[in-house]
N, C-alpha and C positions, 0 to 999 in steps of 0.2 A: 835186731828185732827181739822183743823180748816175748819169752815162751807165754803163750794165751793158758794153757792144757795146766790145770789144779795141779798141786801134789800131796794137799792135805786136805781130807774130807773134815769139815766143820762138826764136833761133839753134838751128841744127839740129847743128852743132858747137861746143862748150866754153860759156859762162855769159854772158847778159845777151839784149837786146831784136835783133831784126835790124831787117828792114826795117820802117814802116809796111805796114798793112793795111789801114788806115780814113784817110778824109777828114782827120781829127783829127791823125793821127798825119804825113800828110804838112806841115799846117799847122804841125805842132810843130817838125818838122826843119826845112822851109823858114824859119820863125823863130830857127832857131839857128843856121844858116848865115847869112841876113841879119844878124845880130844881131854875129858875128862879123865878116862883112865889113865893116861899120858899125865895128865896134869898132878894127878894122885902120886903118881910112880917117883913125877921131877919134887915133890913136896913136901913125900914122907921118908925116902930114899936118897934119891939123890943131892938135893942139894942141903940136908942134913951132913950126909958124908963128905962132901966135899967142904964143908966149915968144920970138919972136924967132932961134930953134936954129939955123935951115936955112941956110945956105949956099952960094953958087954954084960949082957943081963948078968946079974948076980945068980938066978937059978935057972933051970934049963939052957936053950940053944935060943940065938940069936941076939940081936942090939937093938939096946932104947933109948928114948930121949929124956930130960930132965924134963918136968913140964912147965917151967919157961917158955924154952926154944920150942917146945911141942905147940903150946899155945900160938905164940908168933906164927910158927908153920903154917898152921893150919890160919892162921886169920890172913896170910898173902897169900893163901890157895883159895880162899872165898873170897878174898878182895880181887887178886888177878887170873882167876881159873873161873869158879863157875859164875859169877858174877858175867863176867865180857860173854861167857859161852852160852848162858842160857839168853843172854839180851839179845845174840844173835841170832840162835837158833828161833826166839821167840818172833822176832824179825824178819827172818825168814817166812816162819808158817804162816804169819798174818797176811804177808805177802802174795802168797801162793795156797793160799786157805780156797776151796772153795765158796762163794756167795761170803758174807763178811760176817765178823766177830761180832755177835749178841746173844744174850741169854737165852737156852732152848729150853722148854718143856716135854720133851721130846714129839718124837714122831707127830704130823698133823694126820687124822686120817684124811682120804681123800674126799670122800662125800660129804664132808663137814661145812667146804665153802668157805671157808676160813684159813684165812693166812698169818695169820694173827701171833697164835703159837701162844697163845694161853695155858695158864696151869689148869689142867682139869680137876673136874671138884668129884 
């Protein structure tokens, strides 16, 4: 059965999900920042070193890349890191958004009688 209870309350200005509201929904963003950073780590670090890319800087402490393989790096970590991560994530929220995805103008007040959600003038 699937969970009825939101995890993202709906943005009070312009279109899409804001913050989590529920448990759920903080586990989903904490997994997509993990998941990133993770992706960061295997992208600029890891799988440079393991092809052998890196480099000993010429001044100070630590290793670099030529920017070639810098560039390549970085275009498979946006091709297969945050690309798939945020379609998800984004997938998620819609899902479990509160009330559905449309442009707010914020807050209606209440006595206004209107559900409209116009821009005020």
């Amino acid at each position: 059965m699937r969970d009825r209870e939101p995890w993202f309350e709906p943005k009070t200005y312009g279109f899409g999900a804001g913050l989590p509201i529920h448990r759920n929904g903080w586990i989903a963003l904490g997994a997509y920042i993990g998941g990133m950073l993770l992706a960061g780590f295997v992208f600029t670090l890891a799988l440079p070193a393991a092809f052998d890319l890196l480099v000993p800087k010429t001044y100070g402490v630590g290793y670099t890349m030529a920017p070639g393989p810098t560039a390549l790096f970085m275009g498979l970590y946006l091709l297969l890191a945050v690309l798939p991560l945020t379609l998800l994530l984004t997938a998620v929220a819609k899902r479990h958004t509160r009330g559905d995805w449309r442009w707010r103008w914020g807050r209606t007040p209440p006595d206004s009688g209107s559900d409209t959600n116009e821009p005020r003038s």
